[in-house]
C-alpha angles and dihedrals in degrees: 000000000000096000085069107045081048089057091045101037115008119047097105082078087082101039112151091348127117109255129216120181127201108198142116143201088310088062102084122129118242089273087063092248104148108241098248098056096040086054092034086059107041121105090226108047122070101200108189114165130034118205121201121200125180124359091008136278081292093041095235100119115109116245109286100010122140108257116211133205120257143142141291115182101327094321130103121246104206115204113229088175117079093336094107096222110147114239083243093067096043100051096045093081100053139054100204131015113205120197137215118170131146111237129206102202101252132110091223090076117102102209096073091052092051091050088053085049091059092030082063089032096059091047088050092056103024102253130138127251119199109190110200102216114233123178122265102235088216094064127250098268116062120073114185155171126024134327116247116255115226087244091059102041110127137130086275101047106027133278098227131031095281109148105242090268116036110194088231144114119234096249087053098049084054088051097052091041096060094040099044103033089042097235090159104212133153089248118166118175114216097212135212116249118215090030125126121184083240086064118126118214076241093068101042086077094224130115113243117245119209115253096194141357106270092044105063103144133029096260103057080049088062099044085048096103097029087066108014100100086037086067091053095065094071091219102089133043115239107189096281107142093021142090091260109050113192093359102101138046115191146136137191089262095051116108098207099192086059090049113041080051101045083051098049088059092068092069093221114186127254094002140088113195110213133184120261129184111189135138113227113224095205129035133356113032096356121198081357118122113252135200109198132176101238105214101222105193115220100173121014097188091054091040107123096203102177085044094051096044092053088050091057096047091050098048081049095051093043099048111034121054089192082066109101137167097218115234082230098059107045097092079048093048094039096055085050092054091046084235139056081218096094094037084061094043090048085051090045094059097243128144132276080241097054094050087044093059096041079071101045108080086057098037090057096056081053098056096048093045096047090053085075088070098047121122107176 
């Protein structure tokens, strides 16, 4: 991992500054010593401010609660979620912010766009940003799904136009922001050795740890941006409270065996959609039976989440009457898709393929830019 190429080769980097650190559980260095003790510890280093995002510095907190300050052994964790403070001051009591977080690939994620807000931050007001590189569990080689619209740019649905799934690390998406939106930091990337963008999270050799609540295994990490929009729609369960997060889509009108077999006609790479039967005891449908599409990953690399995702939502739209996108949740939807065009050509009755192509052109601009920002 990066965090460990920056201990052997690269303190110096942070020779005689003020250090603040953003991370959270998934920083940890190969030895499984979490990054701010192993900072808070070293001779060399004068850490001095911890930041919390998301879910909290312990990554506890639900999506979309307030995280507080508050205090690890003697240091401040300062909140930059929900807390209001200003990156100014943030970032005035440090030189340097370094980051380690674990990233899952998708643009709906809001680390990443809190990390382009500091990354921005820290150019406006002539500060440093290190970047501790970490693996993207979906591989280094698919990009997928939409672009975000500049209606539609949030934390949840991107702040810049970034597909639904990038093909990046995260070290490398901070690399191509700050080139090609001009964001003008002093950003270095501390990057991973041994690592290939062909690599699969099995063959790292590390546990996952979970970055967040819902995502406690690698493959809800994976299925995070082939269900994601379909939960916000508030009409079919997707996994959440239960012991798969993000792997499932189902409903009580749902007849799993027709649709696991309609799906996997599709041929779609890298999945196997299998019948599941379960009540959820919290949430949507509770103590209701259920009859979900388990989404069995069979290639993550391969794994066309957006597509997926969009394949799913169209074989629901063209075979049960009971399925619905709320008037209520498409702004919701929309922001998640990064568009309101494949809300309207779900509505319309077209094809997961027509949708898919409608993205490609663009998609395609996308993939060839962001391979000058490639480092494995």
């Amino acid at each position: 991992m990066g965090v460990d190429v920056f201990l052997e080769h690269h303190i110096h980097l942070v020779t005689n500054a003020r250090v603040g650190l953003i991370t959270n559980p998934t920083g940890r260095t190969k030895t499984g010593i979490a990054t701010i003790d192993t900072l808070q510890r070293h001779p060399d280093v004068n850490l001095v401010a911890l930041f919390a995002l998301e879910h909290g510095i312990k990554a506890q907190a639900k999506a979309g609660e307030h995280v507080r300050d508050t205090q690890i052994d003697n240091l401040p964790v300062y909140s930059l979620y929900g807390s209001g403070r200003s990156l100014k001051s943030a970032l005035d009591k440090i030189d340097v912010i370094i980051y380690d977080i674990q990233d899952v690939g998708s643009r709906a994620y809001t680390y990443i766009w809190s990390l382009t807000k500091i990354i921005k931050a820290a150019g406006e007001y002539d500060k440093r940003v290190i970047v501790l590189d970490r693996p993207n569990p979906l591989g280094g080689r698919t990009v997928d799904g939409p672009i975000t619209g500049e209606k539609w740019r949030s934390l949840v649905g991107g702040l810049y136009p970034v597909p639904r799934v990038y093909g990046l690390t995260v070290g490398e998406l901070a690399r191509y922001l700050n080139r090609e939106h001009l964001l003008a930091c002093s950003l270095t990337v501390v990057p991973m050795e041994g690592y290939q963008r062909n690599t699969r999270w099995a063959d790292i050799g590390r546990a996952w740890v979970e970055p967040s609540p819902n995502i406690p295994s690698l493959e809800s990490a994976v299925c995070f941006a082939a269900t994601g929009t379909i939960g916000a729609l508030g009409t079919v369960h997707i996994g959440i409270g239960t012991d798969m997060p993000f792997q499932i889509a189902g409903a009580p009108w749902i007849n799993a065996e027709k649709s696991t077999r309609a799906l996997n006609a599709m041929q779609l790479p890298g999945v196997h959609f299998q019948p599941l039967i379960f009540e959820p005891d919290t949430w949507l449908f509770r103590n209701k039976k259920v009859q979900a599409i388990f989404l069995h990953i069979t290639d993550p690399i391969a794994f066309r989440s957006t597509r997926t995702e969009v394949a799913i939502l169209a074989h629901l739209a063209a075979t049960y009457p009971e399925f619905k996108i709320p008037k209520d949740r498409y702004e919701r939807f929309d922001q998640a898709m990064g568009t309101r065009a494949v809300r309207e050509a779900l509505l319309k009755g077209d094809t997961a393929r027509e949708i898919w192509e409608r993205w490609e052109a663009e998609l395609e601009k996308f993939a060839t830019v962001r391979e000058k920002y490639f480092l494995y």
